[in-house]
Every structure is written in C-alpha cells, then in structure tokens.
C-alpha positions as CSV (number, residue, x, y, z in Angstrom):
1,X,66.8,42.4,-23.9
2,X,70.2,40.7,-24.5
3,X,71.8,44.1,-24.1
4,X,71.0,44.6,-20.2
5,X,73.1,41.9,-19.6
6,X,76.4,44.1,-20.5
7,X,75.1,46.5,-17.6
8,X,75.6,43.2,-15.2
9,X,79.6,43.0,-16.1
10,X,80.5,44.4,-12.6
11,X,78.9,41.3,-10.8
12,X,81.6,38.7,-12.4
13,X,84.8,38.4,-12.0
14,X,87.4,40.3,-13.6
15,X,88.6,37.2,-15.8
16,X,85.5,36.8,-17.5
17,X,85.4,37.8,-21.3
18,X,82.1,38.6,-23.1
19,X,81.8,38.1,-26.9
20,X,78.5,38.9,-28.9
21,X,77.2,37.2,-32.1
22,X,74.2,37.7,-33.9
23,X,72.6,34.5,-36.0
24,X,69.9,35.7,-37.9
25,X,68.0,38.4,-39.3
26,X,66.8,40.8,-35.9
27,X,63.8,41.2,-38.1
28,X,62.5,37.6,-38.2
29,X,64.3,36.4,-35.1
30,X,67.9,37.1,-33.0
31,X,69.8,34.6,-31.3
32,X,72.3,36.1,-29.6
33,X,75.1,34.7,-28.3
34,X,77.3,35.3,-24.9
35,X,80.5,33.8,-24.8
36,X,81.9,33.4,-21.2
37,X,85.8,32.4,-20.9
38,X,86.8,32.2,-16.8
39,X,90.0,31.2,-16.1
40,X,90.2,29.1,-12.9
41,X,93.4,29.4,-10.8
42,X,94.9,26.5,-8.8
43,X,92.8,26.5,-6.0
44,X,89.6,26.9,-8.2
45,X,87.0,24.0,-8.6
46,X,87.5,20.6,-6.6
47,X,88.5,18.2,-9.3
48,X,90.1,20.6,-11.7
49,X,92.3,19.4,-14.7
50,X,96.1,19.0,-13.1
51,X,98.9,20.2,-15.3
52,X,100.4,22.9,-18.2
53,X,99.4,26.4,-16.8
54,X,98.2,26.4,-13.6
55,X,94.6,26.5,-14.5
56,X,92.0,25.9,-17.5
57,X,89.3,27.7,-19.1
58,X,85.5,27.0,-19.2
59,X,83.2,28.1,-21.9
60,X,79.3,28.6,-21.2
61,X,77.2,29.7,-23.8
62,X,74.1,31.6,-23.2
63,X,71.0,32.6,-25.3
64,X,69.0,34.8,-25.4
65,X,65.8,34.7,-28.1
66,X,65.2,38.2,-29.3
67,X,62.1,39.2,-31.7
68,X,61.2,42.3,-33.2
69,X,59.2,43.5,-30.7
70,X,62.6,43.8,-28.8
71,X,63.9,46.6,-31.4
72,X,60.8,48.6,-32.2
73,X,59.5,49.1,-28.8
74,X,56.4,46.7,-27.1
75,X,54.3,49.7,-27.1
76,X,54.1,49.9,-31.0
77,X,53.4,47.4,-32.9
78,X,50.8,44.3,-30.9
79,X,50.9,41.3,-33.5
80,X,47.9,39.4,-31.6
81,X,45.5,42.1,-32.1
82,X,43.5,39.7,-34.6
83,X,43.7,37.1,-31.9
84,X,42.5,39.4,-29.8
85,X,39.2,40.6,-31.9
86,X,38.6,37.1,-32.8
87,X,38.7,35.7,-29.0
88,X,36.5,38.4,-28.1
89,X,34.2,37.4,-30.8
90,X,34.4,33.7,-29.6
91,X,34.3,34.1,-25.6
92,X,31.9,37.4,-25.7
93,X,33.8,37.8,-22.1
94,X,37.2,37.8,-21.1
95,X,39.8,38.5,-18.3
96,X,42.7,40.5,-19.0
97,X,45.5,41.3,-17.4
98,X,48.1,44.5,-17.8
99,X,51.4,45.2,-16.8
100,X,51.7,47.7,-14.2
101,X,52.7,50.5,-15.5
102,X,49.7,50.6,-17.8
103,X,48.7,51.9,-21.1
104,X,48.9,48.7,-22.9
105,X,45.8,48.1,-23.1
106,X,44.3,51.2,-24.3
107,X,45.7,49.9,-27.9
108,X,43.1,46.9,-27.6
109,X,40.2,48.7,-26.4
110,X,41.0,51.2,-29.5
111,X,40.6,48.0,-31.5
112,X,37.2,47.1,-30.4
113,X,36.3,51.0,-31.4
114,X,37.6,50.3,-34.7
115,X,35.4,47.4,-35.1
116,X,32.3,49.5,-34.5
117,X,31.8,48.7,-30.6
118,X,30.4,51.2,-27.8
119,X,32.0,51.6,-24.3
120,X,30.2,51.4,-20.7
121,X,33.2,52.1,-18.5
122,X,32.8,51.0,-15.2
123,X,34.5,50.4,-11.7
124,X,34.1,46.8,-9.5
125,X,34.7,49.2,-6.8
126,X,31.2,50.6,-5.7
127,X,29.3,48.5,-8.3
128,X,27.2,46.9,-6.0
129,X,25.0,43.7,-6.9
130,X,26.2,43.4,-10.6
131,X,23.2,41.4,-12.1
132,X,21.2,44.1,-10.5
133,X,23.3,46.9,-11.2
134,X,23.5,46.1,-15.2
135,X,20.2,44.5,-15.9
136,X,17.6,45.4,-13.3
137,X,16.0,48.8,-12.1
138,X,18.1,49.3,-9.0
139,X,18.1,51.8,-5.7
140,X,21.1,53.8,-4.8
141,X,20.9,55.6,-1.9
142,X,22.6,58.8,-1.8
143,X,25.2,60.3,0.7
144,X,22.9,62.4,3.1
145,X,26.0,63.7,5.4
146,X,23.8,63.2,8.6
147,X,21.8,66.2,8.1
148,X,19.1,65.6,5.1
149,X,17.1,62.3,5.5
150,X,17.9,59.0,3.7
151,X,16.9,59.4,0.0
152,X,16.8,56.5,-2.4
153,X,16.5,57.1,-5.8
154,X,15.8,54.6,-8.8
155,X,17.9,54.6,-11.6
156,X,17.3,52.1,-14.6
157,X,19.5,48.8,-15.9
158,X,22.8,50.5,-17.1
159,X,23.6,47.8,-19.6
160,X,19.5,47.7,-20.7
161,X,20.0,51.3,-21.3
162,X,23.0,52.1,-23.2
163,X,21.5,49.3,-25.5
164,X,19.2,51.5,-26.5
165,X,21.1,54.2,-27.1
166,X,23.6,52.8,-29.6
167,X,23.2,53.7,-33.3
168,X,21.9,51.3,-35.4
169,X,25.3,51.1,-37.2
170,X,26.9,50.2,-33.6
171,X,28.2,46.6,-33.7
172,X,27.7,45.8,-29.7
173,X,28.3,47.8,-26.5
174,X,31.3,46.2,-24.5
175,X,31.3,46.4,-20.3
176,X,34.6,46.8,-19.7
177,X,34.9,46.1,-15.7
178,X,37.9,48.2,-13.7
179,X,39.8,46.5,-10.8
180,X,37.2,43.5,-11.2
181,X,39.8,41.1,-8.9
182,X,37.9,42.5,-5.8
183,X,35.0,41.1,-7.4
184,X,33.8,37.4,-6.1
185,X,33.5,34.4,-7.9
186,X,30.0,34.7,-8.0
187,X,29.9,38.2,-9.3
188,X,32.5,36.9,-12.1
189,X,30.2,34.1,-13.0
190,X,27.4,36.7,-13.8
191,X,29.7,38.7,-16.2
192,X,30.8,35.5,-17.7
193,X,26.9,34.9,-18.1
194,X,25.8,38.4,-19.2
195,X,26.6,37.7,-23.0
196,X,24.1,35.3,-22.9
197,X,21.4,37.0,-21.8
198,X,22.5,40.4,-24.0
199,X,23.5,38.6,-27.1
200,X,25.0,42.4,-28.3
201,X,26.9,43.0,-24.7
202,X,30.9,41.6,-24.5
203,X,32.7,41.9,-20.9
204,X,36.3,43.0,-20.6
205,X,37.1,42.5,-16.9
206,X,40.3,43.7,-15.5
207,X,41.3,40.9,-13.1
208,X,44.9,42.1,-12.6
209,X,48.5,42.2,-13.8
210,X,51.3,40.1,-15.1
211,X,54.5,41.3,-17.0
212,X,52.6,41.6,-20.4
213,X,49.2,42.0,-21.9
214,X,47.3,38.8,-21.4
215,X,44.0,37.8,-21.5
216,X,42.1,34.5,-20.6
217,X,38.0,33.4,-21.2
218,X,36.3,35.0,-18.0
219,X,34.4,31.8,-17.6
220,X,38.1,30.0,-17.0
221,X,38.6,32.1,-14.6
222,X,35.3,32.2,-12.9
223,X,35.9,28.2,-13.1
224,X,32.8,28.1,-15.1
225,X,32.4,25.3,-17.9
226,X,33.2,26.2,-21.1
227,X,29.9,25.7,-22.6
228,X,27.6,26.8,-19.7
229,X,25.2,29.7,-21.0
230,X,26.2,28.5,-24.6
C-alpha cells in the first residue's frame, strides 16, 4: 500500500516534502500520487544549475496503483474465484502456490465444496509410488519397532475407493496433494495424467509459495504438452 511509504520518511533527508493526491474513485481504481521537492545546496549534484539562491529544486513523481482489494483487506473478497472454478474445470489438474503465511487458500478449496466436489487430503511426504498409491492395490509395511516381525498389509487404490464412496449427487472427488514440490517430475507427470484416467478425479497440488495466491496447469509445470492425455 501507498501508505507504508509515509512509515519510510526517516530514511530521506530532512528537505524532502511529501504531498498526497488521490485521482479516482479508491473503489474502481487509486492512483496516488507522491510529490517529492529536495532542495540541493551548492555542493549538491555535479552539473547543477548556477545562479539566484544557491540551489534548485527537483520534482519526482511517484505512483503507486492501488485497487480495492488494498482497502477491504486480500483476505475478503478473491475476484478470480470464477477463474478459478472454470480453470479447474478446463486443466482437471493444477499447481498452486500460497503465500506463506497461509490461509488463502482455504477460500478456493471452500469453492470447489460449494460446487459439489469431495476432498482426499493428502501429503507428498510419505506418499510413496503415487500411480500405485492412488490407483493400484498397494503394501505398506508397518513400523515393527525391532521387536514384532515385519508385517505388510494391503490396503486398496485410495483414489479407486473414495470414488465409490461419493454420493450420487457428488460432482467429482478432488486429490489435493500437500508439499507436492518434494515430489519428482515424474511423479508430477502422473498427477497431471490422473484426470485422464479418472475422468471424475481433479488434482490440486501444492508446489510452493509466491507473494499471492497463484496457480498454474500442473502439466506446465511438469513440462508436459498441453494436450497429452487429452
């Protein structure tokens, strides 16, 4: 915001003078304005106008774009919600990325629920072989803490099964993958397939963070081509 820039006055000089406009409605879009008058003295910049006063002024002008989102707080209102639903719609499996503090995007996850979706939360971290993980009957040994003898148990496809557990009002069950940028290309390819071979299935993969809610097509970033698995 244009304001924080007030809390910066005791970094310039003592000469400097700030004046604030607004242009605008602040509910379509602000411009705002800084004004910045700094009076050079004699021995100030190398090829500074001689003569009357000793010194001259320079003006810089500064702007700052400000929308609405800056005066209702980010965490309110999100205005590309429908782009959202409809590029989950399109790409079946994206890539997002969150800022760090987090809780953005619980708002589009709450979204998809709206629209009728089912949720299978799960964590790259211990996932194991994905395709096998998701779609086939898969072992997982469990921990034996070097007294009882190595067990392995069967347990079947997770995705396979929660399909056929959903309601028939449900409109699709969506994976959405935790820390998936400790996942390999490979394994991000396979989510970026697994619409395609579950036609009801979307992927959400958390592949890290930026300074606001983002997303991209997972196959983009599993440098797939666009209209493999079509």
């Amino acid at each position: 915001m244009a304001a924080c820039s007030y809390h910066q006055c005791a970094l310039l000089p003592s000469s400097v003078c700030l004046q604030h406009h607004h242009h605008k409605s602040p509910f379509f879009h602000c411009t705002t304005t800084l004004s910045l008058t700094t009076a050079t003295t004699k021995q100030g910049l190398a090829g500074r106008q001689r003569g009357g006063g000793g010194g001259y002024g320079r003006r810089t002008v500064v702007r700052c774009g400000i929308g609405i989102g800056d005066f209702i707080g980010g965490d309110l209102v999100k205005f590309d919600l429908g782009r959202w639903l409809s590029d989950v719609e399109e790409h079946k499996a994206l890539a997002i990325y969150s800022p760090h503090e987090g809780g953005y995007e619980g708002r589009y996850l709450n979204r998809l629920r709206y629209q009728g979706y089912h949720f299978l939360d799960l964590s790259a971290r211990g996932l194991g072989d994905p395709e096998a993980t998701l779609t086939k009957i898969h072992p997982v040994c469990p921990a034996h803490l070097g007294k009882q003898p190595i067990a392995r148990w069967y347990f079947p496809p997770e995705v396979d099964y929660r399909l056929s557990l959903l309601p028939p009002n449900a409109k699709g069950l969506v994976v959405w993958i935790l820390e998936a940028k400790v996942l390999s290309k490979a394994e991000l390819q396979f989510l970026a397939l697994l619409p395609s071979l579950r036609p009801k299935v979307r992927v959400i993969a958390e592949c890290g963070n930026w300074r606001k809610f983002m997303w991209k097509p997972l196959k983009e970033i599993a440098a797939l081509p666009a209209n493999e698995g079509a």
